[in-house]
C-alpha positions in Angstrom: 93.4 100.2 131.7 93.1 102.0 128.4 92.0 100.4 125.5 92.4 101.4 122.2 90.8 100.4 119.1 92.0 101.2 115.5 89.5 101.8 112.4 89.0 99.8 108.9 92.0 98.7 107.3 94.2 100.5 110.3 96.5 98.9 113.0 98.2 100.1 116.2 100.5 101.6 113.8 98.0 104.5 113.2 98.5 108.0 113.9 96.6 108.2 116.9 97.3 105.3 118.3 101.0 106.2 118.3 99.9 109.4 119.8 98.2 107.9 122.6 101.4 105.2 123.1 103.6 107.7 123.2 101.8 110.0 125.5 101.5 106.8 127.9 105.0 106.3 127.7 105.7 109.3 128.7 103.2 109.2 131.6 105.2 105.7 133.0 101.9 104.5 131.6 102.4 102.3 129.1 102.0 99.0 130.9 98.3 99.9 131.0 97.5 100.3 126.9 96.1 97.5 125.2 96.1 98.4 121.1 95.4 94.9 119.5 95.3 94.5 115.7 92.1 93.8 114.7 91.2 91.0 112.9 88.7 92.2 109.4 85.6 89.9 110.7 83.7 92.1 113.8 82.8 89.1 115.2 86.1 87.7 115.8 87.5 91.1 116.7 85.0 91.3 119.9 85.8 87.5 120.5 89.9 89.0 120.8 88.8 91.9 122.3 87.1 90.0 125.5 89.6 87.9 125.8 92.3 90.8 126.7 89.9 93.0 128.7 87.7 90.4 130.6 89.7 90.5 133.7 89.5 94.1 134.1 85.9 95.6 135.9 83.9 98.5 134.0 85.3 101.5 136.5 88.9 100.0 135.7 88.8 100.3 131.8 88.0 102.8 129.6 88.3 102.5 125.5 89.3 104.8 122.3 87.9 103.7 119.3 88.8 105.7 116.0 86.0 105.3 113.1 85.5 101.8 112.5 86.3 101.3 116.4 84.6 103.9 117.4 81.6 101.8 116.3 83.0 98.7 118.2 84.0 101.3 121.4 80.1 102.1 121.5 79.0 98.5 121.6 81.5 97.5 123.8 80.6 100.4 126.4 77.7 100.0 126.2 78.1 95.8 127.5 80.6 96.8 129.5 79.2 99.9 131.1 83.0 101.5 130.8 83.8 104.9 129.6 84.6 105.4 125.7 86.3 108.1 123.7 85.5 108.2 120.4 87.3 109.8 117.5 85.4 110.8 113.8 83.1 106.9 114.9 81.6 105.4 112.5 77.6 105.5 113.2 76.3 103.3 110.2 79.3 101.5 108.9 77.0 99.2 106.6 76.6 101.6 104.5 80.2 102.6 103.7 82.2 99.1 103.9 79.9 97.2 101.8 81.9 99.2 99.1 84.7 97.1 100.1 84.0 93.9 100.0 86.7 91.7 98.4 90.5 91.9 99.1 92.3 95.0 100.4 95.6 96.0 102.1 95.8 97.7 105.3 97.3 100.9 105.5 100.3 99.9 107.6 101.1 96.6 105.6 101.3 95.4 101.6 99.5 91.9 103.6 96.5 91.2 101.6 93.1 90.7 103.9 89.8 90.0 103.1 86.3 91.4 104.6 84.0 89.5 103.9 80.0 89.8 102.8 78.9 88.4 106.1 80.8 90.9 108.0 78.1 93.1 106.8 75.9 91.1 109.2 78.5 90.9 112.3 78.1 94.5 111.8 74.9 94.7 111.8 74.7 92.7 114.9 76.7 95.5 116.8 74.6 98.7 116.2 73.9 100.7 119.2 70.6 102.3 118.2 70.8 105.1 120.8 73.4 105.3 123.8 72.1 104.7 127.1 73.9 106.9 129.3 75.9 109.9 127.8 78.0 111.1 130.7 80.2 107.6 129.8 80.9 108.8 126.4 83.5 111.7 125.2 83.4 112.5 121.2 85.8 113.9 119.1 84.3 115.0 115.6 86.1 117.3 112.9 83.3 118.8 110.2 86.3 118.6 107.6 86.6 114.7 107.8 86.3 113.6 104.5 85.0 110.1 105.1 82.0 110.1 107.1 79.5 113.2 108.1 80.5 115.2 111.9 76.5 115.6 111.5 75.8 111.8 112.0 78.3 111.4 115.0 76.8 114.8 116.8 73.0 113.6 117.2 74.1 110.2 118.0 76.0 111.0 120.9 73.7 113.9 122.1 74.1 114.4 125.7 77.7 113.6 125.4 80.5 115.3 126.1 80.8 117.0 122.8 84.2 118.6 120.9 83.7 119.6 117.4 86.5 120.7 115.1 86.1 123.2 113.0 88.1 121.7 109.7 90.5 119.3 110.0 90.2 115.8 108.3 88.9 112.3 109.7 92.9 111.3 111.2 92.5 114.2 113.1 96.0 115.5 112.0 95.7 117.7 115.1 95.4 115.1 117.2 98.6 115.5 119.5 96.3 119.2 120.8 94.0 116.5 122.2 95.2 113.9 123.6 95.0 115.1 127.1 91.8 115.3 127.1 90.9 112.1 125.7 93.2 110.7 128.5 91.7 112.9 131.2 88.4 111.7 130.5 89.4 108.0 130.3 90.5 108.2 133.9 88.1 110.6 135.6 86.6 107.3 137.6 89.6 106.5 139.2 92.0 109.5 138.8 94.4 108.5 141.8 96.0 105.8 139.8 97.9 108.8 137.4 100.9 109.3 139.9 102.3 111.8 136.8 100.2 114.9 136.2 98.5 114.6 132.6 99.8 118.2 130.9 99.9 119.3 127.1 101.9 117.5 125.1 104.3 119.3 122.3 103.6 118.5 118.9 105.9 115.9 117.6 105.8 115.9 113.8 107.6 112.4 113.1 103.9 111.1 114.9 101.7 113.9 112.9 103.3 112.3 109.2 102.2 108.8 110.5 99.2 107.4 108.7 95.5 108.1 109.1 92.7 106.3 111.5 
């Protein structure tokens, strides 16, 4: 099972999550995508987030988490002890979202939403100082994203599986080129349950206009 998790202010309406659907679809896979929408407090986010993968053992799941859930992916793999891809992650979230405090839209919605002061502290409470064992993680990082620092994300995943993209932008506007390798990796524990081969997918350009995160 693949589980994917969408950044600040994003949905499963995102850009690379639609990517990822629709490369799952294609695979007869989709049955085994999860893509919630996240609630704006971490803490109830992980409390939804348990609650749809708790059945499934580490060597069974495996998670993609864009920025903001690229920060929850680490924590989670780290619990968990699954395998996590993570695209432009956050690394010190604090720092940025404080900014936002107060109410926002999402990108995908005119629905007002509200984060919260003290979701500075659930935050808090889900930093991963250092990653325990590299080999489990896969990172995606563009030096052109425009939001947070390639730099940061590089020497906190060191050991890692490591692709860095010269350019780009924090959606990762490219990301349809990748895609097979973030799947790759997700299943490398198990790779007999893929009955379809995983091959390069053609750029679809309704998905590459979708929004960012």
């Amino acid at each position: 099972m693949i589980l994917y998790l969408h950044g600040f202010r994003s949905s499963p309406k995102s850009f690379k999550a639609r990517v990822v659907g629709k490369r799952m679809a294609e695979l007869g896979r989709a049955a085994e995508l999860i893509c919630p929408q996240l609630p704006a407090s971490p803490q109830a986010a992980m409390a939804l987030i348990h609650t749809l993968i708790d059945r499934y053992p580490a060597h069974e799941l495996s998670i993609i988490g864009s920025s903001l859930g690229g920060y929850y992916a680490t924590w989670l793999a780290e619990k968990i002890g699954c395998r996590a891809v993570l695209l432009n992650p956050a690394i010190v979230p604090l720092q940025d979202l404080d900014a936002h405090v107060g109410v926002t839209t999402a990108y995908h919605s005119d629905e007002p939403f509200e984060f919260k002061r003290e979701y500075i502290d659930e935050l808090r409470a889900l930093a991963v100082p250092r990653i325990t064992q590299p080999e489990r993680y896969f990172l995606i990082a563009a030096t052109g994203d425009e939001v947070l620092d390639y730099r940061d994300m590089v020497r906190h995943y060191a050991g890692a599986r490591q692709h860095v993209i010269e350019g780009s932008d924090h959606a990762i506007s490219e990301f349809p080129d990748y895609v097979d390798q973030v799947l790759e990796f997700c299943v490398q524990t198990d790779p007999a349950r893929w009955h379809a081969p995983l091959r390069s997918v053609e750029s679809d350009d309704a998905v590459r206009r979708g929004a960012a995160s």
